[in-house]
Each structure stands twice: as C-alpha cells, then as structure tokens.
Backbone bond lengths (Angstrom), bond angles and torsions (degrees), N, CA, C in turn:
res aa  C-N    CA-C-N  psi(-1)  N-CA   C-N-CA  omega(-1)  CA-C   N-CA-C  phi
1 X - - - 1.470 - - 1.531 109.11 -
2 X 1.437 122.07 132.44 1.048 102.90 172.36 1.904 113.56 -120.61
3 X 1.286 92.93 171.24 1.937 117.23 -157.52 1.648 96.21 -50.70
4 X 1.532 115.68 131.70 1.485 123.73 -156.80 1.119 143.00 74.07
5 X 1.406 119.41 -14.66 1.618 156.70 155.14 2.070 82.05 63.54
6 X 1.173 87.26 -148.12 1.686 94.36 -166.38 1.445 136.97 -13.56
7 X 1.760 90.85 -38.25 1.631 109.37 -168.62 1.314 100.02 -90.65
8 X 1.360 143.14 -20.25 1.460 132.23 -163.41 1.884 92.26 -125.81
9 X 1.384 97.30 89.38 1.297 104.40 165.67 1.601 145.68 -124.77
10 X 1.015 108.55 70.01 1.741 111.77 -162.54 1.748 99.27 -114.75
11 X 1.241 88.36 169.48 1.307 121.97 -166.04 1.620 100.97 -76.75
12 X 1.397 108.93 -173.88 2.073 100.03 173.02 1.437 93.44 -123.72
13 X 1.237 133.82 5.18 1.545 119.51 152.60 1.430 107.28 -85.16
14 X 1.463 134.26 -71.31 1.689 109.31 158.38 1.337 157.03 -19.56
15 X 1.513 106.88 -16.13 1.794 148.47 -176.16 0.903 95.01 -88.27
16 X 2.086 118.78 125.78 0.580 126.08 135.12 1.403 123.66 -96.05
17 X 1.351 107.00 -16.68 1.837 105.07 -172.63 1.745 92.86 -106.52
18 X 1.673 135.90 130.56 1.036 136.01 -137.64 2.133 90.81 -135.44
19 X 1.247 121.35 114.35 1.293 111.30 -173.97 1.341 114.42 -105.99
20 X 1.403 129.64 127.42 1.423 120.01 -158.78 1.568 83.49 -127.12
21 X 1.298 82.50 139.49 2.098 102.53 -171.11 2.016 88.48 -115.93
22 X 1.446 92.12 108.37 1.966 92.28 162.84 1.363 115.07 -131.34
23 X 1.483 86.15 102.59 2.281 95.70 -169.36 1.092 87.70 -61.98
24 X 1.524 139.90 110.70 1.560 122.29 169.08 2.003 107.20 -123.42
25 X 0.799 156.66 80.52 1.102 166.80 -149.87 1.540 116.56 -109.40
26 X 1.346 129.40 -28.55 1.503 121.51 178.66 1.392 113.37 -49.47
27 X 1.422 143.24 -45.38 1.550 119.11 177.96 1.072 103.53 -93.59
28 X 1.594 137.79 90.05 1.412 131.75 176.64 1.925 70.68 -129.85
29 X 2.042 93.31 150.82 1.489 94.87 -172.19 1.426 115.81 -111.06
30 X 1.703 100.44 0.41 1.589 96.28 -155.46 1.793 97.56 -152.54
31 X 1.142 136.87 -40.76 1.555 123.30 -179.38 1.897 88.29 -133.47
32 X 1.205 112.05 119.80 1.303 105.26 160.49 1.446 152.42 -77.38
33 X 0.987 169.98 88.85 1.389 162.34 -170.41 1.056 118.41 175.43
34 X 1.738 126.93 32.47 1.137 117.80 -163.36 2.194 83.67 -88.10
35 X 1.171 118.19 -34.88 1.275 94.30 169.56 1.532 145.77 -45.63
36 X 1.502 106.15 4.44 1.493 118.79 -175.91 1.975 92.71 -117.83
37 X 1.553 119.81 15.29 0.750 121.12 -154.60 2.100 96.23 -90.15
38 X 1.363 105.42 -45.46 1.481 119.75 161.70 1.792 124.86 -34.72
39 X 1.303 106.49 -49.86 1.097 123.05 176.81 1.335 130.42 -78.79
40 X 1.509 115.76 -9.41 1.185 135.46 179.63 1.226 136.20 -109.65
41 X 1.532 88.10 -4.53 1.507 134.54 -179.55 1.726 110.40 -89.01
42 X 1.693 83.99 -65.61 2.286 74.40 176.52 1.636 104.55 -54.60
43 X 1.695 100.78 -43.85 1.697 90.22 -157.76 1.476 137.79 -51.72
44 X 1.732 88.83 -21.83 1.569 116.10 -177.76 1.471 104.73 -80.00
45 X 1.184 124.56 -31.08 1.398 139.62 170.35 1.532 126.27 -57.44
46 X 1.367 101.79 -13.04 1.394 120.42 175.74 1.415 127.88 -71.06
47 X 1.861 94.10 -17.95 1.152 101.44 171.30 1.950 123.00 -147.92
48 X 1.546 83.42 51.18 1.740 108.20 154.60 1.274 102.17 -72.78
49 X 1.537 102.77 147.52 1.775 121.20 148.05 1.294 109.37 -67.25
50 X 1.705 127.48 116.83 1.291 120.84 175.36 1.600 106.91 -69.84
51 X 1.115 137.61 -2.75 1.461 145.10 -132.82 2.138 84.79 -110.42
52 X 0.939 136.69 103.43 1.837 115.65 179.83 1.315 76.67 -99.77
53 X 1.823 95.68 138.89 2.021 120.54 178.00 1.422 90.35 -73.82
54 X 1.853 112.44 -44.28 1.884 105.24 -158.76 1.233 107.01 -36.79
55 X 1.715 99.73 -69.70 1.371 127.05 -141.67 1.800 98.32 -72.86
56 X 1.482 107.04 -38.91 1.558 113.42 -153.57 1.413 116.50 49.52
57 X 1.992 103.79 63.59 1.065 106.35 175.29 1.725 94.58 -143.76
58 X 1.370 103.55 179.57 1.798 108.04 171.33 1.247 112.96 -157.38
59 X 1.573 94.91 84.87 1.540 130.43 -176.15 1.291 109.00 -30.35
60 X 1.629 114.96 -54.88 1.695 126.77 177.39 1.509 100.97 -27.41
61 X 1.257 130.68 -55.05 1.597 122.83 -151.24 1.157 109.98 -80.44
62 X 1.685 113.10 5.81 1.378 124.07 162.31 1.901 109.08 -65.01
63 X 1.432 115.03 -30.44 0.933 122.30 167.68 1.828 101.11 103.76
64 X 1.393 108.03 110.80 1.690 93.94 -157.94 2.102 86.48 -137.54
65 X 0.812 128.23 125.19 1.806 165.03 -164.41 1.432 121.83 -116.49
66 X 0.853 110.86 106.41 1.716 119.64 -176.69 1.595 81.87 -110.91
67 X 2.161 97.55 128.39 1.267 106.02 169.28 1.369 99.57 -110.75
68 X 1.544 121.73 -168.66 1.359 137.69 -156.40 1.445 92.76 -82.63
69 X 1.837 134.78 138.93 1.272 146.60 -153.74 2.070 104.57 -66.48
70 X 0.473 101.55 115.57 1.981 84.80 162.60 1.007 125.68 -80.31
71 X 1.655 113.32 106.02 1.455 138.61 -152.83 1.151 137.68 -108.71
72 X 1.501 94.60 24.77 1.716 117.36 177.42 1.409 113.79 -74.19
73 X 1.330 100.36 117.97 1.578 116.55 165.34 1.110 134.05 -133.93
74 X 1.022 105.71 41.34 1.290 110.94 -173.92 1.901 134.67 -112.06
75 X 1.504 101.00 18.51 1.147 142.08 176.68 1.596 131.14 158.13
76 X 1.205 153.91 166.15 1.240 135.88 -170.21 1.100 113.81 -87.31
77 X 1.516 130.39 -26.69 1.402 123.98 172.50 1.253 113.45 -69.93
78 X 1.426 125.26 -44.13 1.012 128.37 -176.42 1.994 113.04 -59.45
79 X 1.304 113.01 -21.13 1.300 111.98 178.54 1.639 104.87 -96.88
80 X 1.455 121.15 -11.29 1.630 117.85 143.22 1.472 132.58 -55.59
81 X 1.035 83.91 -64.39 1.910 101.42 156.98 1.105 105.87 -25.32
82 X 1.423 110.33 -74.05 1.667 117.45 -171.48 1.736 126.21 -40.35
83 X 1.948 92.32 -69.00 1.462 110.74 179.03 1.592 97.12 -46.38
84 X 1.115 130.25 -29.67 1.456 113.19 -145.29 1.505 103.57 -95.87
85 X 1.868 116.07 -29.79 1.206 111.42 -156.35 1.781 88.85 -85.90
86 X 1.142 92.49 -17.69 2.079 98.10 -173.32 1.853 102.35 -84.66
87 X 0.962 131.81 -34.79 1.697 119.53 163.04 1.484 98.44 -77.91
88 X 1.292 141.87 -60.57 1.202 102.79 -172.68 1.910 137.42 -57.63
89 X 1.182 96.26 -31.14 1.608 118.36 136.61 1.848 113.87 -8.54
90 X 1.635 100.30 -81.50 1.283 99.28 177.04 1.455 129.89 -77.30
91 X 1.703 109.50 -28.41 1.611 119.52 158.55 1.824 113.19 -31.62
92 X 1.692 90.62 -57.86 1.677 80.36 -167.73 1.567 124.08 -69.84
93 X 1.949 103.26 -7.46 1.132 117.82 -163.40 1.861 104.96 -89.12
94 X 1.056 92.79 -0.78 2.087 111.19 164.30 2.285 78.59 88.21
95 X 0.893 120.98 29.39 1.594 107.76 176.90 1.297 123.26 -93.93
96 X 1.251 136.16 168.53 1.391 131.86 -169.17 1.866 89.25 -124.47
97 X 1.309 77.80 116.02 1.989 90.38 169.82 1.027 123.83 -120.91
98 X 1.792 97.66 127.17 1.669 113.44 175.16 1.381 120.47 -99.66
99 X 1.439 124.99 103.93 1.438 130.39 -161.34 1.733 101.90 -75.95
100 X 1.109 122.99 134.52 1.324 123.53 161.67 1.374 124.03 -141.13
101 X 1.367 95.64 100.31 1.716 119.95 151.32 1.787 125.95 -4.09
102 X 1.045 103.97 156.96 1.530 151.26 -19.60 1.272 128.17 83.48
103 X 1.161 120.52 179.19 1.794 110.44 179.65 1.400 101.62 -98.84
104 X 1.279 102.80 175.93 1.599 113.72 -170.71 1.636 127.99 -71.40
105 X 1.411 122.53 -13.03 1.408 128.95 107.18 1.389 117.45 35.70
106 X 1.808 104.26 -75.95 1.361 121.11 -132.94 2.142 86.15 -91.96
107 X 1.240 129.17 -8.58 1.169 127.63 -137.84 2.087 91.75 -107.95
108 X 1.747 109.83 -40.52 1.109 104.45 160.21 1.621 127.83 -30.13
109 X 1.202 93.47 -59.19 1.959 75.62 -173.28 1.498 100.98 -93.34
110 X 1.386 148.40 37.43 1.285 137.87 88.09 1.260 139.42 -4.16
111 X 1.276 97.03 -88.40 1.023 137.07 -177.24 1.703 100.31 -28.83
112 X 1.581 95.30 -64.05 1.493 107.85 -154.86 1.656 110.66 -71.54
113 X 1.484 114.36 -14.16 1.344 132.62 -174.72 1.486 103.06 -81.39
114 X 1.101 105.11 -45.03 1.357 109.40 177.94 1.435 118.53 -64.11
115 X 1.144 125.10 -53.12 1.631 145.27 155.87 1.435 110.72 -16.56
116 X 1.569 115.35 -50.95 1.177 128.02 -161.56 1.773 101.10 -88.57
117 X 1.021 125.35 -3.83 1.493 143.17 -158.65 1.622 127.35 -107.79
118 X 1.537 100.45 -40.35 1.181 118.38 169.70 1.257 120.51 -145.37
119 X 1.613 111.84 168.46 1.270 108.91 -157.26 1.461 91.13 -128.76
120 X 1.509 117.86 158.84 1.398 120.25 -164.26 1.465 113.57 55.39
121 X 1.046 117.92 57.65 2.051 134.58 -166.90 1.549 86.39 -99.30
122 X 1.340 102.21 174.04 1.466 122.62 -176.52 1.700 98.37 174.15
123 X 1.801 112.25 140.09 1.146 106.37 173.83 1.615 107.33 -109.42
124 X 1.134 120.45 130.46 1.306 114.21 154.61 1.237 127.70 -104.55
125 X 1.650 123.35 129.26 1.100 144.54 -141.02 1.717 91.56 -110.08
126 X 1.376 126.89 157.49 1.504 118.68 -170.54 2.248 80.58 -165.86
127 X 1.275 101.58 86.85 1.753 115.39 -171.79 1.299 108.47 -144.17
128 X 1.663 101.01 152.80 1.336 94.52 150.25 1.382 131.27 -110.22
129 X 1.027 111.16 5.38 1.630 129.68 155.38 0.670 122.06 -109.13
130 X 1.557 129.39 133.29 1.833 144.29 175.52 1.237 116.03 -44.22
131 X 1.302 115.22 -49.09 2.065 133.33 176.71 1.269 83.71 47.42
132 X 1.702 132.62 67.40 1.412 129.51 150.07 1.780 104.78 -109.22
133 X 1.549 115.05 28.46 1.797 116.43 176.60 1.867 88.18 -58.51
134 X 1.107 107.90 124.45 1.763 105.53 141.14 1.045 117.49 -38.39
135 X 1.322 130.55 -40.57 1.543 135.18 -138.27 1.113 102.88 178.60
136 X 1.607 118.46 125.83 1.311 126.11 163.25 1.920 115.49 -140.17
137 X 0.804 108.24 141.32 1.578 112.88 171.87 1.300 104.12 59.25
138 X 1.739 123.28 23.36 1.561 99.99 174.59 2.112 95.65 96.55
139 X 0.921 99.52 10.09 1.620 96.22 173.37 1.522 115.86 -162.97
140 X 1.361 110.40 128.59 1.238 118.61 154.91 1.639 143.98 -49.81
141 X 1.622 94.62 -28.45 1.257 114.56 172.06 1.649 124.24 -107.96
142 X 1.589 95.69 32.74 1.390 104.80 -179.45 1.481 110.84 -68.65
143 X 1.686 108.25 161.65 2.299 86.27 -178.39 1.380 80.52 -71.89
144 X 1.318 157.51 17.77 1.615 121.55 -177.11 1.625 97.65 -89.32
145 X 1.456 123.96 -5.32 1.492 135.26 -161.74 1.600 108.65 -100.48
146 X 1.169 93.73 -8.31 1.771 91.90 -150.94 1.244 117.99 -51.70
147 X 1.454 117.08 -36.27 1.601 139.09 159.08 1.012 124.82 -24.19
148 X 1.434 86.51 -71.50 1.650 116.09 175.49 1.696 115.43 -54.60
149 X 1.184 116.51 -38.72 1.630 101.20 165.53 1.130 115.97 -107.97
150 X 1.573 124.08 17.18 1.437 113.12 171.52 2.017 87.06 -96.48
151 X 1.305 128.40 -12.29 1.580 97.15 -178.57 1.427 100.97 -82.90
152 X 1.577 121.51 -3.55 1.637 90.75 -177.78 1.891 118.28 -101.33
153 X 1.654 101.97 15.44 1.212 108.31 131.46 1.798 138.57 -88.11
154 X 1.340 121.79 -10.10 1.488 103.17 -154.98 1.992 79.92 -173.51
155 X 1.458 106.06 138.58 1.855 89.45 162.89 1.503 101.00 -82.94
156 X 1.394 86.89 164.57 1.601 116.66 -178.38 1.514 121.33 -99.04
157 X 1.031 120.32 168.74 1.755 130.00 -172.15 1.555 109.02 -143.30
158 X 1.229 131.19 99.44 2.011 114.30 -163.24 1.272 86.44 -113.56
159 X 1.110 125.02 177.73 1.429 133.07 -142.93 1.744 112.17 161.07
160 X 1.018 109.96 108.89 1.573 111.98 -171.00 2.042 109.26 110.26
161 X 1.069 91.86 -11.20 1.683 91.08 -157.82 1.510 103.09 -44.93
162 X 1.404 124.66 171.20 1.216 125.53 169.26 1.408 105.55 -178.59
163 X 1.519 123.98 -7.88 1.412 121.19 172.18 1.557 119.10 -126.27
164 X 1.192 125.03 128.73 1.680 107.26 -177.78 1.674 100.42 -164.52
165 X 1.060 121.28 136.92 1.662 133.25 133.12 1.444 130.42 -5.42
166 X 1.147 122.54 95.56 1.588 116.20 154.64 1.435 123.04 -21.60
167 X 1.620 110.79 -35.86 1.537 113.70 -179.34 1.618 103.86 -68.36
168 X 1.424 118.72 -50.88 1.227 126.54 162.20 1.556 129.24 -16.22
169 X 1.446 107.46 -35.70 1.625 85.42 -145.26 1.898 87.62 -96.54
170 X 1.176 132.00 -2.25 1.838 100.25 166.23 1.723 99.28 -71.20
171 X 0.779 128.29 -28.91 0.992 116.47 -167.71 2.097 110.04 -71.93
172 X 1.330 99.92 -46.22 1.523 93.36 174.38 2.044 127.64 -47.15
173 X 0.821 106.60 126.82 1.835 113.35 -174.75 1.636 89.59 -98.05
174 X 1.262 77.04 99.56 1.992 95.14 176.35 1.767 96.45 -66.38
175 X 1.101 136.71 17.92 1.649 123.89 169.42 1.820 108.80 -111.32
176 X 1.270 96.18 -23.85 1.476 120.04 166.96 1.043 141.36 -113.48
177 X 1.516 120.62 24.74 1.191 140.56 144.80 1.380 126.04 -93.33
178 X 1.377 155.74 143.02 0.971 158.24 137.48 1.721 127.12 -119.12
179 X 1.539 94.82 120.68 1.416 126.74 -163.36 1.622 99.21 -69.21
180 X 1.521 105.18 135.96 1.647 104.55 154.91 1.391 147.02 -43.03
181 X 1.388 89.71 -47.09 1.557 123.17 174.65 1.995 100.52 -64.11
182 X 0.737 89.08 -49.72 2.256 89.60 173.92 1.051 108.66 -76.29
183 X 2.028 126.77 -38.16 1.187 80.81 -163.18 1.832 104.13 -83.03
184 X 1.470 100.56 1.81 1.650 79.94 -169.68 1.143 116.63 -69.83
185 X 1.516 118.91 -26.82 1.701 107.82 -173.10 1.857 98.14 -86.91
186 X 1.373 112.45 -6.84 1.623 87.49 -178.92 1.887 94.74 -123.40
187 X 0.820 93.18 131.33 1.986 86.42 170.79 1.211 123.07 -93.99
188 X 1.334 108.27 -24.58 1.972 118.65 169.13 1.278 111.46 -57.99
189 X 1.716 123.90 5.48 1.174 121.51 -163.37 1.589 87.09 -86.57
190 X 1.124 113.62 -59.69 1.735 132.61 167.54 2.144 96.54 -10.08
191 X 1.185 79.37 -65.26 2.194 79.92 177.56 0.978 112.68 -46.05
192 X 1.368 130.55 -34.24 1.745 129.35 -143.21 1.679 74.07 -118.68
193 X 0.776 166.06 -33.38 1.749 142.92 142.79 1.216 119.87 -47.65
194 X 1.211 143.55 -40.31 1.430 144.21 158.67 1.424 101.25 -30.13
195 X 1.537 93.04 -84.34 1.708 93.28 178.69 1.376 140.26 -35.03
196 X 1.245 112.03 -22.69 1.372 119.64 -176.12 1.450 120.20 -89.02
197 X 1.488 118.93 -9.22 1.189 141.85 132.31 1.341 145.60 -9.28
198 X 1.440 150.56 100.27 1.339 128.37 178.64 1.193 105.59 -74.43
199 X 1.355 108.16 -151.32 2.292 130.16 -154.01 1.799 73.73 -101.15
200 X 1.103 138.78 -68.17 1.708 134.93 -155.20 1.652 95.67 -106.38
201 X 1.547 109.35 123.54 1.457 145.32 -168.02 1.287 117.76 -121.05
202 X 1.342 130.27 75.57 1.537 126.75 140.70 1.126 116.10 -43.42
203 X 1.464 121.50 138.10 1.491 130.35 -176.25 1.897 105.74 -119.97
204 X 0.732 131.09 117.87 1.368 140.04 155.29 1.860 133.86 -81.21
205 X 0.735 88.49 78.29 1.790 95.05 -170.76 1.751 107.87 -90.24
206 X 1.897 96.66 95.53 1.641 84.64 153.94 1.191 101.71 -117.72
207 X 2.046 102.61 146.40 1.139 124.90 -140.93 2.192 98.75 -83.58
208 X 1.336 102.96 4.20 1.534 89.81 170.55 1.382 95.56 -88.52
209 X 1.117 140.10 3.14 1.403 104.10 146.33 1.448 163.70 -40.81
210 X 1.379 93.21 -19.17 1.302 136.06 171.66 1.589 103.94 -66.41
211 X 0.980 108.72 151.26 1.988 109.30 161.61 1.217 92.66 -109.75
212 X 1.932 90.01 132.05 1.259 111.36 -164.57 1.474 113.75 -65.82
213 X 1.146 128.09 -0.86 1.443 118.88 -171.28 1.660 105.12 -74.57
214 X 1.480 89.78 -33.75 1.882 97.62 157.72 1.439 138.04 -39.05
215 X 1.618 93.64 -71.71 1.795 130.61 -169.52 1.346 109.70 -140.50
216 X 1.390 104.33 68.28 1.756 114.83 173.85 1.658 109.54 -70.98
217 X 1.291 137.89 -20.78 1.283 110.82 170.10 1.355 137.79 -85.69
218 X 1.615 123.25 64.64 0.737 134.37 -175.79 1.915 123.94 -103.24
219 X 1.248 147.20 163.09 1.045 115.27 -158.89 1.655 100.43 -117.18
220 X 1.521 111.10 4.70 1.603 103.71 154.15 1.817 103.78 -130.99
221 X 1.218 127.27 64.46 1.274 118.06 171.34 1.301 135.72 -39.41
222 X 1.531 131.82 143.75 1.717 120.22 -176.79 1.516 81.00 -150.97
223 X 1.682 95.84 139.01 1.421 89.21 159.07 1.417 117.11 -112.73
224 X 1.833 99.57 170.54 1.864 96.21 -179.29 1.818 76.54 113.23
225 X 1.055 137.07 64.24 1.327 145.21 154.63 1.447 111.06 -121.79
226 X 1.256 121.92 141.59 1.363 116.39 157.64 1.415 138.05 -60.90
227 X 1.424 111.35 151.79 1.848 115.40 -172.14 1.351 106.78 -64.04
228 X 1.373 113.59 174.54 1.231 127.43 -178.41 1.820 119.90 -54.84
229 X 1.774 112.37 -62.31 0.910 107.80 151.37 1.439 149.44 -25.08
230 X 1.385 111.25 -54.11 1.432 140.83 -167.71 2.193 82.62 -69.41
231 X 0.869 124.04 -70.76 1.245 125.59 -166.66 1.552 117.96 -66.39
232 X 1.422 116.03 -37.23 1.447 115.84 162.66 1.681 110.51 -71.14
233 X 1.028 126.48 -40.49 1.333 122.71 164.21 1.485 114.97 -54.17
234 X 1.222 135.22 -2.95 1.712 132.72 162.97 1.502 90.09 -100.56
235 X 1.281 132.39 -53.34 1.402 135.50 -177.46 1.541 104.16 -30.31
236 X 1.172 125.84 -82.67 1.250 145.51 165.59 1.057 117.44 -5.66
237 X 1.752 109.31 -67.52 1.410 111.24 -172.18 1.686 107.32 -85.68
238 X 1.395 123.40 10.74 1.252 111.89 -165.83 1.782 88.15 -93.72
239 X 1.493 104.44 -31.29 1.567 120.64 -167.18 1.926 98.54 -52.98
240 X 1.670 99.10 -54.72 1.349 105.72 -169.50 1.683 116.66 -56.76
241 X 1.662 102.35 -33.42 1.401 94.98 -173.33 1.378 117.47 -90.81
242 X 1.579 101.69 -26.29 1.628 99.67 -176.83 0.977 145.18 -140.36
243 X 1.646 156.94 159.91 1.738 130.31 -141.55 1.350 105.12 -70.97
244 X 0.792 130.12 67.28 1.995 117.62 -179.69 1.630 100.25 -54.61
245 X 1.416 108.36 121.65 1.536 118.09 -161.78 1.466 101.41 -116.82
246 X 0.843 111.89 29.66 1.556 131.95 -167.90 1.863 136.23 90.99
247 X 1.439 113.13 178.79 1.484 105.46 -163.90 1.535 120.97 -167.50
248 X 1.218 122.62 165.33 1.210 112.46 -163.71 1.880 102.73 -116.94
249 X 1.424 118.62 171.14 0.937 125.54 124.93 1.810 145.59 -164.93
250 X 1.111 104.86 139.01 1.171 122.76 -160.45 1.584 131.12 -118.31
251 X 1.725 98.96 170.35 2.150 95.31 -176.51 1.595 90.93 74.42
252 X 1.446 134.54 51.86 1.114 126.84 149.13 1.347 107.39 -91.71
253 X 1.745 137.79 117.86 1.468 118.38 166.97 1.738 87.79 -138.08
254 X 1.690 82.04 122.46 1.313 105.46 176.03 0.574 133.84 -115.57
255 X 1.665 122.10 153.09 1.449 128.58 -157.42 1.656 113.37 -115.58
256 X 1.528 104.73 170.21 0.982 108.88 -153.31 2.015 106.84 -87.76
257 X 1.486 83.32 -2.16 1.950 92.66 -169.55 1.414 96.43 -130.45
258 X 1.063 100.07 51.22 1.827 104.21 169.20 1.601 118.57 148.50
259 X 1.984 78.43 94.54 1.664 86.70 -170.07 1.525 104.27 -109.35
260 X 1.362 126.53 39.06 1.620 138.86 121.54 1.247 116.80 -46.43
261 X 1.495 144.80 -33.30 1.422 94.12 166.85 1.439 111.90 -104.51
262 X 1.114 128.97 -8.62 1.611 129.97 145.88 1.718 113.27 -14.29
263 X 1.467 93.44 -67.73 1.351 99.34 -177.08 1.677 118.71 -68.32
264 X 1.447 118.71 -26.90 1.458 116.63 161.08 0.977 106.26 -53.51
265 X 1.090 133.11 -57.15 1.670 131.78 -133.43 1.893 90.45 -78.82
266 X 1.077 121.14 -47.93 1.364 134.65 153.19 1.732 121.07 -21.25
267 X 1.468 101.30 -67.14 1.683 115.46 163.71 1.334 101.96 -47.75
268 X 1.175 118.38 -70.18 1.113 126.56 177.33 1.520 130.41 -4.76
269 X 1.051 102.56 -80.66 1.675 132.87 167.33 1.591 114.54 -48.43
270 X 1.365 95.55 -52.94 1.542 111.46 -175.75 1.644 107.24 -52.34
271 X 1.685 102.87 -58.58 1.490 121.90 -179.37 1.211 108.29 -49.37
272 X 1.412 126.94 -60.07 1.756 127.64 -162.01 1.579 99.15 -74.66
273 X 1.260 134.90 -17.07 1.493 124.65 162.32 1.381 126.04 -77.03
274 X 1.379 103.46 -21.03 1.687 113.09 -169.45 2.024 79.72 -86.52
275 X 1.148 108.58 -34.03 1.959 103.40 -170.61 1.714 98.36 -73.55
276 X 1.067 129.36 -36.30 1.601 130.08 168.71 1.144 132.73 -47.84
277 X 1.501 102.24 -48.03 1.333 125.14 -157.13 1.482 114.06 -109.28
278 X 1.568 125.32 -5.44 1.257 146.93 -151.90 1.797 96.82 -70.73
C-alpha cells in the first residue's frame, strides 16, 4: 500500500518526495511489532486531509511514491547495508527520502548515506531514549545503539530524552542533549537546540517521543514527553531555519485497539513535509 492510499498517487519518476517502508523488527528488546509498524502507517494515511490549514499548502503535488519495503532480515548489519545502499540509491537520484520504520535500527544506514551526501550534516534526534549503548544484547546495531553509530557518522542533537543507562552517560554531550524534564519548564531550551544544528538536517523521529498519553503504541513507552503541538512547533522552526534533507520515522508498534497513534505517526510525516516544502 502506498502513503495516502488512493488520493496520493504518482509514479517515482514524477516523485519528488520518495517513501521507503522497512518492516524491520529483529532487535526490538521489549514489546514487538514495530515491524507491522510501516504498514499501518500508509493504511492510516489513507485517510489524512491532503489540504495542510498551517501551511495552506498540498505537499502531495510535490509528487510523493511509496516504493516496495526493504526486507532484509537476515541479520542487523545486513539490514544497514540494505537501508543505506537503497537511500543512497535515491540521494544520487536528486530524491527526497522518507524512511519509515520499523525500529530505530532501521535509521543507521540512513544516517550514514546521508553523511556521505552532504556537507555541514547534523542529526537531529526527536526520542525518548538516548540509544547511545555501544552494545546491547550481543549487537552493535541494536535500536538501543542507534545513536551511538549514527554519531560516528555526523554529530547529533537529542531532544526529548528522558530515559537512559548509566553505561550511557560518558557518552552523552551534555551541550547536545536536551532533557524532557527542562525542556518542559523552559521552552527557549527548544532555541539552544536549533542552534546546535548545522545548514543540512536529518531528522530522526522515534515516535516515543511523544508522551504516551498521546501515542501509546510504541514498543518502549516513557512518559513525561511533550504534546503534539509543543514538538511540531520546534519541527517548524527547524524547517524554517535549516536544510532538512530528509528524515525518518520510527518504533511505531501497533495495536490492534487503537489506531490513534497509527494515524499520528501518519500526521506526522504528512506535517513535517508540508513544514519543508511550504
């Protein structure tokens, strides 16, 4: 199925915005299904308003293509490998790619494609976990890692954090982190992450960022995340100030009795392109 179902239908030579669905689920540590997380994603998407009130724009006529999922499972590097050789794929093809999850895993070989692509890069991270473990469960490329090998392509920017590891914290850059708990009582904190930013912006969105009272189907939930607003309102202004060169999002596992956050995660996507592309 692809993202918008009936109404958003173009070709991938007409496409400029390019949607890559990777059910990838083998290192998830604690609720599984974020690999059914892709699929639950276009379907819910079927029934967005293509029309955005913010922007008063309709991103679709940018021309937006859901290709066939990348379906490597057959170890975790090997599904880095994959994501990475298939966005760089579309990088060289001048396309704008929206990665969708799966667990966070899937964002490493992103990451690294992107790295190789532009210059003055920066990742911004949008979590509620750091996932800077070196190593977890016997893998480097566990999602608890993902951090951790996306900074040794590109520095990072985290934002939302609120859960992490003792092993974690040499590794955290207390100037480039920003805590939940701060930013809620201060919001200017939101500025002083902007800034820390380069000119070209990968975005990483896993969706427990959210407080779950929001977007509970996630497959490590924490609460004490910010609302919807509160987070598209940094979205926004990150769009205005800086190249967002594309982005992911991921850790959707959905359930079968509550397809609200399906349908966010959907808004979601929809919103930060209509803020790009405006």
């Amino acid at each position: 199925m692809n993202f918008g179902g009936a109404e958003v239908v173009y070709d991938y030579t007409g496409s400029g915005i390019i949607i890559v669905p990777v059910p990838y689920d083998e290192t998830s540590t604690w609720m599984k299904g974020s690999d059914q997380g892709p699929d639950a994603i276009m379907k819910a998407s079927a029934n967005l308003e293509f029309y955005d009130v913010e922007t008063a724009t309709e991103v679709h006529t940018k021309g937006i293509h859901t290709i066939a999922p990348v379906e490597e499972k057959s170890s975790p590097e090997a599904l880095v490998s994959a994501v990475y050789e298939k966005v760089l794929y579309l990088l060289r093809d001048n396309k704008f790619p929206v990665i969708v999850g799966g667990n966070h895993t899937v964002s490493i070989g992103s990451v690294k494609a992107f790295s190789e692509q532009f210059r003055d890069f920066s990742v911004l991270q949008l979590d509620a976990h750091s996932d800077l473990r070196q190593e977890y469960e016997g893998s480097r490329f566990n999602h608890a890692c993902a951090m951790a090998r996306a900074r040794e392509f590109a520095p990072i920017v985290q934002v939302g954090i609120r859960s992490m590891s003792v092993d974690e914290l040499p590794y955290a850059e207390k100037e480039r982190i920003f805590y939940a708990h701060e930013l809620h009582y201060n919001k200017k904190l939101y500025s002083k992450a902007l800034d820390k930013l380069t000119e070209n912006v990968y975005i990483t969105i896993d969706l427990d960022v959210f407080d779950p009272s929001l977007l509970p189907s996630t497959g490590t939930p924490e609460p004490g995340g910010p609302g919807y607003y509160e987070l598209m309102h940094f979205l926004k202004k990150v769009a205005g100030k800086k190249n967002i060169v594309g982005f992911d999002v991921v850790e959707l596992c959905p359930s079968p009795e509550n397809k609200t956050s399906d349908f966010i995660a959907a808004k979601v996507i929809y919103q930060l392109l209509s803020y790009i592309f405006a």
